[in-house]
C-alpha positions in Angstrom: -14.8 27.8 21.8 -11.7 26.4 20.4 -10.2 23.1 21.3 -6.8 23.1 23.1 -3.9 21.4 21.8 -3.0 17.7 22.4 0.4 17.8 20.2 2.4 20.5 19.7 5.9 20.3 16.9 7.8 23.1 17.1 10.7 23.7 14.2 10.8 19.9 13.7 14.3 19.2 11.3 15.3 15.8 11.0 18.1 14.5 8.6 19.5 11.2 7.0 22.9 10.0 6.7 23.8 9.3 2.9 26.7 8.2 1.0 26.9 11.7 -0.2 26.1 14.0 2.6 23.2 14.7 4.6 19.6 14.8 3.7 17.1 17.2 5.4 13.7 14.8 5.4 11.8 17.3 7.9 12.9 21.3 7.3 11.7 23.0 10.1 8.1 22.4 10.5 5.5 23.7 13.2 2.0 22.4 13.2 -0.4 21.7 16.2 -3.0 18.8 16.7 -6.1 20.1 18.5 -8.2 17.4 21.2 -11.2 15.4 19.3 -10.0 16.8 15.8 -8.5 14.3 12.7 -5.5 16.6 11.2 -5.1 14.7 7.3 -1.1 15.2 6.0 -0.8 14.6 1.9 1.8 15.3 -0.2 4.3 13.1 -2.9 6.8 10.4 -1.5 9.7 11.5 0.4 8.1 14.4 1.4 8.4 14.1 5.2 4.9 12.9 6.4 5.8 9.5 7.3 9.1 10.6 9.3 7.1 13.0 10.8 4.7 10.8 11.8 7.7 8.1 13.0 9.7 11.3 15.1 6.3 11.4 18.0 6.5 7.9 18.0 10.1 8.2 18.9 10.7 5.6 16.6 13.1 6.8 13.8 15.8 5.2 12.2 19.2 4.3 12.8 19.6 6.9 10.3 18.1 9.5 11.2 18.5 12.3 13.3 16.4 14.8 15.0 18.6 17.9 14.5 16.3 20.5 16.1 12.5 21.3 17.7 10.4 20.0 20.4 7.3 17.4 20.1 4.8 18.8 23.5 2.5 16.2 23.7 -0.1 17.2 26.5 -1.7 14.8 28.9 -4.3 17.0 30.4 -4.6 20.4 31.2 -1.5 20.9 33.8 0.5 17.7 32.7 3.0 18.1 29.3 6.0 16.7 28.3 8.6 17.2 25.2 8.9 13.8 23.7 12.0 14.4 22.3 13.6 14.4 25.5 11.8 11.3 26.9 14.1 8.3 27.8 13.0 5.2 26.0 11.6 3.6 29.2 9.5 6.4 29.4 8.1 6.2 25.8 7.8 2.5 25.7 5.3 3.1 28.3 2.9 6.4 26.5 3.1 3.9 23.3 0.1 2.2 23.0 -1.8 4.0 25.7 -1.3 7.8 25.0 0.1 7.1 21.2 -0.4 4.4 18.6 0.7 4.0 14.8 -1.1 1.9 12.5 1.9 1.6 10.2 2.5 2.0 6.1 3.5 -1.5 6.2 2.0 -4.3 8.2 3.8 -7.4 6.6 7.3 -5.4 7.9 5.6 -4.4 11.4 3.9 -7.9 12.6 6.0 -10.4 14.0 5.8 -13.3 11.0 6.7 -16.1 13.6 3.9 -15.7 16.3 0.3 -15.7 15.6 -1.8 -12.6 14.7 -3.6 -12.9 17.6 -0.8 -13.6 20.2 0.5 -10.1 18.6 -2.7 -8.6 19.9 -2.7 -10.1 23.0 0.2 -8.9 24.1 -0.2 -5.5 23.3 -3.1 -5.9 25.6 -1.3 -7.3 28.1 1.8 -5.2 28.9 -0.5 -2.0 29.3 -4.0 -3.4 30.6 -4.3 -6.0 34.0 -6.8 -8.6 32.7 -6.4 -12.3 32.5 -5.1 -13.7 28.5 -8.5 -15.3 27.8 -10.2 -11.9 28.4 -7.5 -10.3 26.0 -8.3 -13.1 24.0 -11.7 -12.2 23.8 -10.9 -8.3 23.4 -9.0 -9.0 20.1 -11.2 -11.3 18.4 -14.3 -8.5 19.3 -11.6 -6.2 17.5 -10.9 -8.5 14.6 -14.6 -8.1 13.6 -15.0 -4.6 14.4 -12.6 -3.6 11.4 -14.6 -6.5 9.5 -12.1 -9.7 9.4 -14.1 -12.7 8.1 -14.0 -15.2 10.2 -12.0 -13.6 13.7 -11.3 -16.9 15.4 -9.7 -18.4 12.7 -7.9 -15.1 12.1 -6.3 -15.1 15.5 -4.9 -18.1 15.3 -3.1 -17.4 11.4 0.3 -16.0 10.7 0.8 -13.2 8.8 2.0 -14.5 6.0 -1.2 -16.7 5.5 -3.4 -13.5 5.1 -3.8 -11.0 2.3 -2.3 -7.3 2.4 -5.4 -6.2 3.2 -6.2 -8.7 6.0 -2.5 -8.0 7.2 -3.2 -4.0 7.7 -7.0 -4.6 9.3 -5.0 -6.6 12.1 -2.5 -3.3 12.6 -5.7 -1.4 12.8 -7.4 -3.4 15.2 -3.9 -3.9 17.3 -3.7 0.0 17.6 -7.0 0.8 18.7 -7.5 -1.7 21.2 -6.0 0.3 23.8 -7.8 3.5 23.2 -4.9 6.1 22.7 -4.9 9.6 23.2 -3.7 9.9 19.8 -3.8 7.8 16.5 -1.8 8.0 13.9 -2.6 6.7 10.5 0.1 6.3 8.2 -1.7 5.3 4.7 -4.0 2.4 6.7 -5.9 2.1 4.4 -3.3 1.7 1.2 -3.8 -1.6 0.8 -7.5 -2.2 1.4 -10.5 -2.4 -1.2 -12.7 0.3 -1.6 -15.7 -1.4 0.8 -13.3 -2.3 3.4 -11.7 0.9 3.0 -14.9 2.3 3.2 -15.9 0.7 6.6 -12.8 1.5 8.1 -13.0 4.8 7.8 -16.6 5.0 9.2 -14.8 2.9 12.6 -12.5 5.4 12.7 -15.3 8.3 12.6 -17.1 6.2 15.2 -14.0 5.4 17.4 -13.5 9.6 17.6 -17.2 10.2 18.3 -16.5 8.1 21.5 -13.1 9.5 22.7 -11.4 12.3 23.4 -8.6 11.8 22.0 -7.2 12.9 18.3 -6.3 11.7 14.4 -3.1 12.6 12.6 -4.1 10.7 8.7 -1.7 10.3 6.4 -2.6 9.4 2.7 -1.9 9.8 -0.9 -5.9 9.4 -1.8 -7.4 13.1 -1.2 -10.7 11.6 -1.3 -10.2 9.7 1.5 -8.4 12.6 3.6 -11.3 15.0 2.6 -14.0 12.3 4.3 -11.8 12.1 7.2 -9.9 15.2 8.1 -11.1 18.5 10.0 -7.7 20.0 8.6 -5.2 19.4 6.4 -1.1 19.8 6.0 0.0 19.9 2.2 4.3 19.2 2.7 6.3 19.1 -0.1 10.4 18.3 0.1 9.9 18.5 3.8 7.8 21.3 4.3 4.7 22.7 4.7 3.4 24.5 2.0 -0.3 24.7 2.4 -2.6 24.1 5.5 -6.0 25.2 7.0 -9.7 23.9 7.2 -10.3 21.0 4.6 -12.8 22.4 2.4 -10.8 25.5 2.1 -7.9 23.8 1.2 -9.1 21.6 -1.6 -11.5 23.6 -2.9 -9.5 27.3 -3.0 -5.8 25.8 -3.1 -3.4 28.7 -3.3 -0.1 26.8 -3.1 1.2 25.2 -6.8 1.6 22.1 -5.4 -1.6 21.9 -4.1 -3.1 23.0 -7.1 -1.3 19.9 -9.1 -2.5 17.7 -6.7 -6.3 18.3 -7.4 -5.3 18.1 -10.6 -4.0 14.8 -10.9 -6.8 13.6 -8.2 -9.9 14.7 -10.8 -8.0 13.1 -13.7 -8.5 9.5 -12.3 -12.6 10.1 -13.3 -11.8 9.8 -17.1 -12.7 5.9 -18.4 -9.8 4.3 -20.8 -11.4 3.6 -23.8 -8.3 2.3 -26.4 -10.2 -0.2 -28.7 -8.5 -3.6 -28.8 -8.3 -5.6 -31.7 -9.1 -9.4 -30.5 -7.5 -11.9 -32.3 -5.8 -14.9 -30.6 -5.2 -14.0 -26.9 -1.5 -13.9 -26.2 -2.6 -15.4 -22.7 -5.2 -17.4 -22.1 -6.1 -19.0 -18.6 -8.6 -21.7 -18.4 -9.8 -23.5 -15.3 -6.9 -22.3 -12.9 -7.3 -23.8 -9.4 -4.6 -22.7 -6.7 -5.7 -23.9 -3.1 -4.1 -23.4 0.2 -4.2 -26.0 2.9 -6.9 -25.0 5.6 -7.0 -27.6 8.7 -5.5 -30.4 9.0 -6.8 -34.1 10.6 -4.8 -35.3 14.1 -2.5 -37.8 11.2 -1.7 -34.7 9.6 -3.3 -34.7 6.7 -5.3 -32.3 4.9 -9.2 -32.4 5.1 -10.0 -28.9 4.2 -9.1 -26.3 2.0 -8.9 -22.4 1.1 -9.9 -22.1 -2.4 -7.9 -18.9 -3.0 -8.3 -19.2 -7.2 -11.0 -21.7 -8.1 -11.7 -22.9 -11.8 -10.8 -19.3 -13.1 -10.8 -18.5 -17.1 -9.8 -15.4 -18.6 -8.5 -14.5 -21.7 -5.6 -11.2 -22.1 -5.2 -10.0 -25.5 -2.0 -8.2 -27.0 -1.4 -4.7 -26.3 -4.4 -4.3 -23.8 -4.8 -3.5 -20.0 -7.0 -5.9 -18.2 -7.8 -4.8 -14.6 -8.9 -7.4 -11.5 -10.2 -5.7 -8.9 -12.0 -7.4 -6.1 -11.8 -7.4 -2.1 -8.5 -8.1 -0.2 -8.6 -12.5 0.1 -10.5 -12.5 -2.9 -7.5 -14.4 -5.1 -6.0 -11.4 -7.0 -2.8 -11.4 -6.1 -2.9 -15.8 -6.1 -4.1 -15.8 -9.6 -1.0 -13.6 -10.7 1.3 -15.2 -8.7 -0.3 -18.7 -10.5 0.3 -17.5 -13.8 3.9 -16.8 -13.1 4.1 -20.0 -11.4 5.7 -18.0 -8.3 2.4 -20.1 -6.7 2.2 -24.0 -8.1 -1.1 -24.5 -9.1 -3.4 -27.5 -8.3 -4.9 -27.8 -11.4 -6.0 -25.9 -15.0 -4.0 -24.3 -17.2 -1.7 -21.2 -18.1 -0.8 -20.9 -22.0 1.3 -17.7 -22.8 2.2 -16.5 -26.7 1.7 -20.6 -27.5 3.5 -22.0 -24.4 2.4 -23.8 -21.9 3.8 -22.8 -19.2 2.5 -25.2 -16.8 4.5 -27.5 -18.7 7.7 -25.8 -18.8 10.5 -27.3 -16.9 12.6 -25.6 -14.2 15.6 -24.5 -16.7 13.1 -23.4 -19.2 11.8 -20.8 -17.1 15.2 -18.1 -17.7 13.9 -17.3 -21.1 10.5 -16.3 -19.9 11.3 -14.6 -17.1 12.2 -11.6 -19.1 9.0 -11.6 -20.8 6.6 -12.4 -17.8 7.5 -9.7 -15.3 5.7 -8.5 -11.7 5.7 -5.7 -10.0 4.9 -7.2 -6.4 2.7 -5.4 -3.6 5.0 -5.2 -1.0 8.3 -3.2 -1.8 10.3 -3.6 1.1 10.1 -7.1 1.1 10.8 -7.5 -2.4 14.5 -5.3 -2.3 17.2 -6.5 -0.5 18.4 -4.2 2.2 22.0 -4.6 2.1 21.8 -3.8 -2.1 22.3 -0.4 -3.2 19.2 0.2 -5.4 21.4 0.9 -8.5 22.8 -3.1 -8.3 19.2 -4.2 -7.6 17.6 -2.5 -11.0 20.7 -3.6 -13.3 21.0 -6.7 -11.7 18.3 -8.5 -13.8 19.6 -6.8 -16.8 23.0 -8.1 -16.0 21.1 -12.0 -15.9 19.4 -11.4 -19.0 22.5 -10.0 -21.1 20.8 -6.4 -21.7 23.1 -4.4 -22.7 27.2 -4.6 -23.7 29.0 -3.9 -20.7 28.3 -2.2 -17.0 28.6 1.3 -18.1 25.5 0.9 -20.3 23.8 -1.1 -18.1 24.3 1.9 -15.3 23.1 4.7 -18.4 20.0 2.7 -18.6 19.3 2.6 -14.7 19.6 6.2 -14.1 17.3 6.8 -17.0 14.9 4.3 -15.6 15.1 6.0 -12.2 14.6 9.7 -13.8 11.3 8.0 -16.0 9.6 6.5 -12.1 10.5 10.1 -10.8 13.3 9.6 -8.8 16.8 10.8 -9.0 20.4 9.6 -10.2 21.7 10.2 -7.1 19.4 7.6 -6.0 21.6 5.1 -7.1 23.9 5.3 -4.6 21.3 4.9 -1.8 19.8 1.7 0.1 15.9 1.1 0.4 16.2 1.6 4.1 16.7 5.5 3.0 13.3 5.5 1.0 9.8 6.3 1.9 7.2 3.3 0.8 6.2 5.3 -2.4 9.6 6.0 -3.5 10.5 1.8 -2.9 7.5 1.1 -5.2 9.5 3.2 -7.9 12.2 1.7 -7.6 10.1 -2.0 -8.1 8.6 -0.4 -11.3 12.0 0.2 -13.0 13.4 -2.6 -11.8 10.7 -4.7 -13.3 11.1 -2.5 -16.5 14.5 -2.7 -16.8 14.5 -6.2 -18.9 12.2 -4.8 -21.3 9.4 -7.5 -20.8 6.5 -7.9 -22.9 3.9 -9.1 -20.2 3.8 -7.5 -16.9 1.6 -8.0 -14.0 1.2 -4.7 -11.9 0.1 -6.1 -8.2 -1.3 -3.0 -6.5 2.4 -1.6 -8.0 1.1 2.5 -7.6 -1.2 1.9 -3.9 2.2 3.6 -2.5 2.0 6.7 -4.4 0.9 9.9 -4.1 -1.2 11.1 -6.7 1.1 13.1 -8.7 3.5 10.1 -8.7 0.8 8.0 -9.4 -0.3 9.8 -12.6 3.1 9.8 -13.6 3.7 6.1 -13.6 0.2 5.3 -15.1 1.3 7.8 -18.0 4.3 5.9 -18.1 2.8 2.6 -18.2 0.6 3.8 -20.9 3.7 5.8 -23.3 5.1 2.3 -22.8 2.6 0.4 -23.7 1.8 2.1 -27.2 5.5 2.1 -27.9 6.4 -1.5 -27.0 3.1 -3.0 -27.9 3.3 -4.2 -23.7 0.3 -6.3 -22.1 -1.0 -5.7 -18.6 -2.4 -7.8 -16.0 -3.2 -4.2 -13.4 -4.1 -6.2 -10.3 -5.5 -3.3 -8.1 -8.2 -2.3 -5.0 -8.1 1.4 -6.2 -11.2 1.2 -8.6 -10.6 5.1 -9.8 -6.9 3.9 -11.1 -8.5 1.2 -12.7 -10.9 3.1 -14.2 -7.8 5.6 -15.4 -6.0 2.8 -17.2 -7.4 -0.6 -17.9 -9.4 -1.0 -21.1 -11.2 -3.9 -19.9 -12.4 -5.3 -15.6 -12.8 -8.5 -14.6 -14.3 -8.4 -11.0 -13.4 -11.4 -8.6 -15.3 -12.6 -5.4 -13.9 -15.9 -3.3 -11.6 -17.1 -6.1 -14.1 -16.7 -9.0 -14.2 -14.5 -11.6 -18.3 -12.9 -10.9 -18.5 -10.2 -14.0 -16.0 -9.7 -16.8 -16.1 -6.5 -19.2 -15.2 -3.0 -20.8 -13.7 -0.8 -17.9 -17.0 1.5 -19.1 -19.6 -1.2 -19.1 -18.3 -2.2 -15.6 -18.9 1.6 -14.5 -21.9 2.6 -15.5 -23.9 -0.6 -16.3 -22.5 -3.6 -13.8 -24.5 -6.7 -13.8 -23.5 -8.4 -10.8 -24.5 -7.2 -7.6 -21.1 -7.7 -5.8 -19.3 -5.6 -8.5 -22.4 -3.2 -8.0 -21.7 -2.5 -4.6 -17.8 -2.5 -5.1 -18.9 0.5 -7.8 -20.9 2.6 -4.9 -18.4 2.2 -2.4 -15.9 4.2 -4.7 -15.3 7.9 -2.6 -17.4 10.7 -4.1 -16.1 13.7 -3.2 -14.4 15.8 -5.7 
């Protein structure tokens, strides 16, 4: 017997406002989302899924406009209503309870001046009758249901005091507290490691055993939309080109696109296996300690801490790729942020090409810069919104003197933007008219654009679709053998790691546990944290 619909779009079109005319983001799509079933969206960056998703929330942007179609969402079997036409009163009141977003973003979507738990609690509270301390009680129970060490201490942090991945288990927990009708999942888990990814995704099988409500899952990683997903939409440029049961779909593709996709997805498996000749290391950290205040004494002062890096050594050598993979809170994203200094550490030391950089002063910083670059993990927090993304990648290059005048500076932007896989129109445009993928691009050849020598890659291709992402990591690579680059590939995604870094080292609660050759680490790990890191890697395909 076949399920009846929950969600009905019907020739959804929905077009930006740019610069240079309009831009259609949705092109007509019809799709339907059936009761109990999880409905998986792929496809590249910018191809519609996340406006989609954004248009039944009836939260698009300024921006944006919903030119034609009808959203049916159905409430039971004689109750419907078209969303579109829903006053915002109205949809204040079926988010939440009927429809809830775990969002692409969560550092953009909490609140960064109240608590995480305060956040949760009021979601609670404007849609359920029960007292705060019993809301209290419900989002701590939800904070270790989608596995947040330590809850308590949790509820009471700010966002910006957690890691990425701690940040988007709290958007998880704060949409399924209320038990919608329908979740959608943009990318949640994007920014998690492969065992918290992995027990996310078994709550979220276990949360639609018990309801009878529906899925729409939207992600770049086909191995996590084929454990998920009953069905699948393939869109491309703001259509959809492919669509039926899963299996079907990925293993007999008929559309192109599709076809690439697979592609790209199967090429991760191959281990990177460039032999690198070890001579001095061209940067070398020993005994690195960065520690973050934890609680405080009634005077004030500090009588615990959170060793985020503690007495780390490592070694980097010219012209390789070193990955560090470990859980979200496990220090990866510190210990880069040490070694730039963007972090002060408490103790140890950071010695780049001969320098010291612990020891370098303030104004002697410029100089390096250009040669030490990031790519960070968030990439709407790292643009500015008001700066046309043009300015933003040729205003380092403008700092740094690259290049003779403006013109050449603005030749070597739209090239940069062509090599990420974006376009030179593009530089006329704002980040607020990107998809999270397409921002990330724009971070790459930004960082890029000063030609630097060392660059630390912070989860910099976790927004990408596969196909985008096999692009960049070829471009990182052509890069790499031309300019004789070093990379620091700071990542969750042990399958990207795999594809690119010549060597692992795995870290656990601010220690480095097992260090090796990305192959050694794969097949023969010694440590049984980076063991059960390795089995937690999806199989299919």
């Amino acid at each position: 017997m076949q399920k009846p619909n929950l969600l009905q779009i019907k020739d959804l079109t929905i077009e930006f406002d740019g610069l240079l005319g309009n831009v259609t983001a949705v092109d007509g799509i019809s799709f339907e989302l059936k009761k109990g079933e999880t409905l998986g969206i792929v496809g590249e960056s910018g191809s519609g899924k996340s406006i989609t998703s954004l248009s039944i929330m009836g939260l698009l942007p300024k921006a944006a406009r919903l030119t034609s179609g009808e959203i049916i969402f159905h409430k039971n079997d004689h109750e419907s209503i078209d969303l579109t036409k829903c006053s915002n009163k109205t949809l204040q009141r079926y988010r939440g309870e009927e429809l809830a977003m775990v969002f692409q973003e969560p550092m953009t979507s909490l609140n960064p001046v109240f608590k995480c738990g305060d956040q949760v609690v009021e979601a609670i509270s404007v849609h359920q009758k029960i007292n705060k301390q019993a809301a209290k009680q419900k989002a701590i129970a939800w904070f270790d249901r989608v596995k947040l060490n330590d809850p308590i201490r949790i509820f009471d942090s700010y966002p910006h005091q957690l890691s990425g991945g701690q940040r988007q288990r709290v958007m998880i927990a704060m949409a399924m507290v209320l038990n919608p009708s329908v979740l959608i999942a943009d990318e949640p888990t994007s920014a998690l490691d492969v065992t918290v990814q992995s027990s996310i995704l078994n709550l979220i099988k276990e949360l639609k055993e018990k309801w009878d409500g529906s899925i729409i899952f939207i992600s770049h990683d086909l191995s996590v939309i084929a454990d998920v997903s009953d069905r699948v939409l393939v869109m491309q440029q703001g259509k959809i080109v492919e669509s039926g049961p899963i299996d079907q779909v990925f293993r007999n593709p008929e559309h192109e696109y599709t076809k690439e996709l697979l592609k790209d997805f199967k090429d991760r498996t191959h281990t990177n296996s460039k032999v690198i000749e070890k001579n001095a290391p061209i940067l070398s950290v020993q005994h690195l300690k960065t520690w973050f205040p934890g609680s405080k004494s009634f005077l004030g002062k500090e009588k615990a801490f959170v060793k985020a890096v503690n007495d780390v050594s490592l070694d980097i050598y010219e012209g390789e790729t070193l990955g560090l993979v470990g859980e979200s809170g496990s220090g990866k994203t510190t210990l880069g942020r040490s070694i730039l200094r963007l972090e002060k550490p408490r103790g140890g030391e950071v010695i780049y090409d001969g320098n010291a950089l612990h020891q370098l002063p303030d104004d002697g910083w410029k100089s390096m810069r250009r040669e030490l670059q990031i790519i960070f993990q968030d990439p709407y927090s790292s643009l500015n919104p008001r700066q046309m993304i043009g300015s933003a990648i040729m205003e380092p290059m403008k700092v740094h003197g690259i290049g003779k005048n403006e013109q050449e500076r603005r030749t070597k932007t739209m090239e940069l933007l062509m090599q990420v896989g974006l376009q030179e129109e593009h530089f006329w445009r704002f980040p607020k008219e990107f998809s999270g993928g397409q921002r990330q691009r724009i971070c790459i050849a930004r960082a890029l654009s000063v030609e630097p020598k060392f660059l630390i890659c912070d989860e910099c291709v976790s927004a990408l679709d596969v196909t985008v992402q096999s692009k960049i990591l070829r471009l990182l690579q052509k890069l790499q053998q031309e300019k004789n680059l070093t990379y620091l590939f700071i990542s969750h995604d042990l399958s990207v790691v795999r594809q690119i870094c010549d060597r692992i080292a795995v870290m656990k609660n601010g220690k480095i546990v097992e260090i090796g050759t990305t192959e050694s680490i794969y097949l023969q790990p010694e440590n049984d944290y980076t063991r059960h890191l390795i089995e937690a890697i999806p199989k299919w395909i």
